[in-house]
Structure formats: C-alpha cells, structure tokens
C-alpha atoms as one frame of an Amber mdcrd trajectory, in Angstrom:
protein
-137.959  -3.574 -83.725-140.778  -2.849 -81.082-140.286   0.690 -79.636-141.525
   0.241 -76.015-143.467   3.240 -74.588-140.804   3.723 -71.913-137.967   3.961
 -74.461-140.165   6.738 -76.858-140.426   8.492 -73.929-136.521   8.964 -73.523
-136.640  10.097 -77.117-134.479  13.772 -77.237-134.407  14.403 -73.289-131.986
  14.512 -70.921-131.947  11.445 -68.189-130.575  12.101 -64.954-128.813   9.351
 -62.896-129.498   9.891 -59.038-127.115   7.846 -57.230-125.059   7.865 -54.339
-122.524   5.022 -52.812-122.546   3.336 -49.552-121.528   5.838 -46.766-122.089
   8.968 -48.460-124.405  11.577 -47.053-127.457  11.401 -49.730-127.441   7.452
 -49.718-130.683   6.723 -48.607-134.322   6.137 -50.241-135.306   9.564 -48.911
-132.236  11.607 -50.510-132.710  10.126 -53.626-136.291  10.691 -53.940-135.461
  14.597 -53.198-132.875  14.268 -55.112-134.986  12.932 -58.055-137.574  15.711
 -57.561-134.975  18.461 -57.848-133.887  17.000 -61.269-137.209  16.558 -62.343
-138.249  20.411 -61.804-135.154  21.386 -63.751-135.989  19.390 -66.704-135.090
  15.873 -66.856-137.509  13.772 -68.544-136.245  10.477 -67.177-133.896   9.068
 -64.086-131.561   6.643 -64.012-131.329   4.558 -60.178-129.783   1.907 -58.263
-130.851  -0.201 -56.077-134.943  -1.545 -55.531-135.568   0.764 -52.339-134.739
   3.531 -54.228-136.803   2.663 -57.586-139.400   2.393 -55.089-139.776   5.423
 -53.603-139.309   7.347 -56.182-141.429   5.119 -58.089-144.607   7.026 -55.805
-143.483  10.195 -56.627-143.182  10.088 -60.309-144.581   8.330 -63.640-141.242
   9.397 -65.852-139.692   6.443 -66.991-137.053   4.845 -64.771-133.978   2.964
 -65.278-133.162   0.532 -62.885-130.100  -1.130 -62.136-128.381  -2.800 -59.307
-124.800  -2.718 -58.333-122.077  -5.403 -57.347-121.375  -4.061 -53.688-118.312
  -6.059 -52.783-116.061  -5.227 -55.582-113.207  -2.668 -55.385-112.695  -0.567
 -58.011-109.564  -2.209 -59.506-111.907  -5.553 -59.653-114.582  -3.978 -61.396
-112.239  -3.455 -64.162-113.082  -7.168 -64.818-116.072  -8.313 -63.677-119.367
  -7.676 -64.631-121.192  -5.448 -61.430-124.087  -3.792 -63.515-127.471  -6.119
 -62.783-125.633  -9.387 -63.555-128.361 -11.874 -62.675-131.941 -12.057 -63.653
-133.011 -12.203 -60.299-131.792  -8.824 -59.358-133.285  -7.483 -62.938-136.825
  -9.008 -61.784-135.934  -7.203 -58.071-135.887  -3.683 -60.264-139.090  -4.476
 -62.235-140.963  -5.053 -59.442-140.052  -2.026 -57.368-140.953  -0.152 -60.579
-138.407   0.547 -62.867-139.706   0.664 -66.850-135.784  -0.233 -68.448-133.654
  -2.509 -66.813-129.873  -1.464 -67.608-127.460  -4.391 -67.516-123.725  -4.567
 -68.099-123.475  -6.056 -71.261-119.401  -6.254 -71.528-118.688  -9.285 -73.191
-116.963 -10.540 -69.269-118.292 -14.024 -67.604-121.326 -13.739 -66.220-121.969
 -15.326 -62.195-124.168 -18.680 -62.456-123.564 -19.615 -65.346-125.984 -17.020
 -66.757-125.335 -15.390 -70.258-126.274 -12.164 -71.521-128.420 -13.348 -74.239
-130.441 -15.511 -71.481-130.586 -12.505 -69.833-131.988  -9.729 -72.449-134.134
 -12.233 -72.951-135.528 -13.648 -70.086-136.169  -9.350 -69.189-138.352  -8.886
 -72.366-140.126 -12.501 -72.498-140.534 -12.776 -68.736-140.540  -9.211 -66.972
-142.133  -7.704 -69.876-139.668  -4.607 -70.182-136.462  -3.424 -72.428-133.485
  -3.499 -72.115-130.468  -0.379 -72.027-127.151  -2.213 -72.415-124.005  -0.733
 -70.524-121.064  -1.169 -72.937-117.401   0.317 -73.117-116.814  -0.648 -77.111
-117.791  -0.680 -80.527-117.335  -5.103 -80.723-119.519  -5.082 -77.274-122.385
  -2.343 -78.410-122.807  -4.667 -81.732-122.880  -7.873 -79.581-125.962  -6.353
 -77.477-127.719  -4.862 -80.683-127.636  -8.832 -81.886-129.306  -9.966 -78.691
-131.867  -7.477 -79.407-131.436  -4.701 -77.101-133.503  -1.678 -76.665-130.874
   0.975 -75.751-126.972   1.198 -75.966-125.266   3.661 -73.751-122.126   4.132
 -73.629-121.709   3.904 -69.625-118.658   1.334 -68.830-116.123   3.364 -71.263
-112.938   4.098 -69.410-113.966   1.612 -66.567-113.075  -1.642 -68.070-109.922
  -3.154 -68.067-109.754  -3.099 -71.921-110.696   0.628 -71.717-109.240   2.717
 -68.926-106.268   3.214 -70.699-108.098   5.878 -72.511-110.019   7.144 -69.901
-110.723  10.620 -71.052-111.871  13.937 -69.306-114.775  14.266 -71.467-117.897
  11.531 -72.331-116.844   9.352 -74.883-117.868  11.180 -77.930-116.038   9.055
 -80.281-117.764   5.839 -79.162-121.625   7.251 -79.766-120.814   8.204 -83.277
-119.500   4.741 -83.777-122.336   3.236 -82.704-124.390   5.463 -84.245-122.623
   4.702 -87.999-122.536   0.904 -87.276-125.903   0.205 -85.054-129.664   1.078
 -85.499-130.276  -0.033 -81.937-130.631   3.743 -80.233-127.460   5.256 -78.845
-127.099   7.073 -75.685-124.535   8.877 -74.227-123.283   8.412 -70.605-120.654
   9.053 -68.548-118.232  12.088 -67.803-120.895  14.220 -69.207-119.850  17.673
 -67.426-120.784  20.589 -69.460-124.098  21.803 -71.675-121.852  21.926 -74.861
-121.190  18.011 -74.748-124.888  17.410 -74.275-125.810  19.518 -77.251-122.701
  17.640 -79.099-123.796  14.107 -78.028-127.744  14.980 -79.836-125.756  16.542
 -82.934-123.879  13.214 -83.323-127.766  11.305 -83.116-127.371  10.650 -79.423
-131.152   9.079 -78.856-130.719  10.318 -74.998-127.931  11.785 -72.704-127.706
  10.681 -69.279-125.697  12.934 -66.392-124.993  12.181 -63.245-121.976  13.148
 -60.879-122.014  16.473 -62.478-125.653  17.217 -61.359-126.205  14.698 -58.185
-122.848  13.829 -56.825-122.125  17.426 -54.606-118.842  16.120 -53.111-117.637
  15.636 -57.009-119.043  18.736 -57.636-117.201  20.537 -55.030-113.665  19.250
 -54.945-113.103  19.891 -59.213-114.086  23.918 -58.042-111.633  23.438 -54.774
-108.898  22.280 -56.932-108.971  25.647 -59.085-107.878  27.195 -56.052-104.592
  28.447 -57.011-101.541  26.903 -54.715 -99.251  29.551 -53.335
C-alpha cells in the first residue's frame, strides 16, 4: 500500500479536531484558525476541520497535515443516526482539497449514499482524481473491513455510538474495544476518535497500535468543557 506523505506524518501524534457548530460562539474561520494555533503550540502534530472556509484559513497559517471534512447541515441528530452526513459526495471532497486539506475523511458506514454515489466510487475518485487519501469514519468492525477493501488510507473509529446500529452502546469512554479489533483484523492504520477525554486513554489507544489519536470536544469545545466541571457541583 502507498503511504502518502500526509498520512506518515500523522504517524504517533496526537490530531486535534477544531470544530464548532452553527450558532456557537467560536464558529467562524477566524476562531478556528486561533483555535488551531493554540493546539498547535501545545503539541498537536495534525488538525482535523470542517467545512472549506475553515481549511482555508488555517490552511495560511500552517503546513501540518489537515483533515478535511464537510458536514450534512440539515440533519437532526436523531436523523443522523441513519444517514450518511460525513463528506457524502465527491463534490464536497474536491471542495476540501482545494481549500487545502491533505486527507479527506468520509463517512464510510455501509448507509445509502445521496446521488446515487457509492463509497467505492468515492475513495476512488479522491485518490485517482484529487490526488489525496483517504481516513474512513466507521462505527464497526464489518464497516472498518469494508473501507480497508476499497483501499483506504486511515480507519478511525469516529461514528461509534452515533449510528443507529451503535448508540445502544454508546459509552463514556472512546471506543477502545473497536481499535483493537481493527487493529487484530486490518493492516489499513487505525486511529482512535471520539470521546477521547483523558491522557490515560490516549496513552491506552497507542498501547493497543492506535496509528493516531484524534481529540476534540475535550480540548476545543469550551461549553462541553465547562458544563461536565458544573455538573460536579454537588446539589444541596
């Protein structure tokens, strides 16, 4: 398998997914890129971000690799238990590359595609066409082995808990359990994402063979941040 210089790069770091949703406080171009350049100087080695205006500028302030990936906008969040929302079309994946982003991260559930497209088309339209690699979203073991056949670059472990099939086990923690699958059943490199709150799981996700851990709400989202230390205020 071709190791694209992007993907080394990621190799043992920690990624850091600056994000924020429509109507919060830090969404716009300008908060991200500070955002982005806080994370940087504390030791990420790679960002995660949605959305082309924000690839963009922080695209000018930075030469770490970028994952890019748009978002469904429309959905609530009981329908994105079903439908695909991560970069579903090529034409938003071509949107990413050309604001700047070096991995294009697409949900790669095994749900129906819009247009007609397919995930295969897709993985490979992005290497044959756009010229990059791939990191495919996935919530289980049957989807992460699907995406390693269509010759992904990454698998990360993103959509577990938010898929209909999964949120029945929506846990606290990252999904530990689901890396080490993929790790004993995959060669494709594994990363972990999602729920990732403390030092001690990052450490644990790179003892399991974790090729990369991303984190996100726990470092960039301050309203999450803040309400889980409100609610340990004790309730007379």
């Amino acid at each position: 398998m071709e190791v694209w210089q992007a993907v080394a790069k990621l190799k043992g770091t920690l990624v850091v997914s600056c994000q924020a949703s429509e109507g919060e406080p830090l969404c716009s171009p300008e908060h991200i890129k500070a955002m982005a350049l806080s994370v940087i100087a504390g030791g990420a080695h790679g960002l995660r971000l949605e959305g082309k205006e924000n690839i963009r500028a922080v695209r000018a302030v930075t030469k770490l690799p970028i994952i890019g990936l748009s978002k469904w906008k429309n959905l609530s969040e009981e329908e994105r238990l079903s439908s695909v929302y991560i970069t579903t079309t090529f034409d938003e994946a071509k949107e990413l590359a050309e604001a700047g982003a070096d991995i294009i991260a697409v949900d790669a559930t095994l749900r129906p595609r819009p247009n007609g497209e397919t995930l295969a088309g897709l993985v490979q339209k992005i290497h044959a066409v756009l010229k990059l690699p791939v990191m495919a979203d996935i919530s289980q073991l049957e989807e992460a082995k699907n995406a390693a056949s269509l010759g992904v670059d990454l698998i990360s472990t993103t959509l577990f808990g938010y898929t209909k099939e999964t949120a029945s086990t929506l846990e606290p923690g990252p999904a530990l359990h689901l890396l080490a699958e993929i790790r004993n059943h995959i060669d494709v490199p594994a990363v972990l994402e999602g729920r990732v709150w403390q030092p001690h799981e990052v450490a644990s996700a790179f003892q399991l063979g974790a090729y990369a851990v991303v984190v996100g709400s726990a470092i960039t989202r301050p309203q999450l941040i803040t309400a889980r230390f409100a609610r340990a205020i004790p309730r007379s």
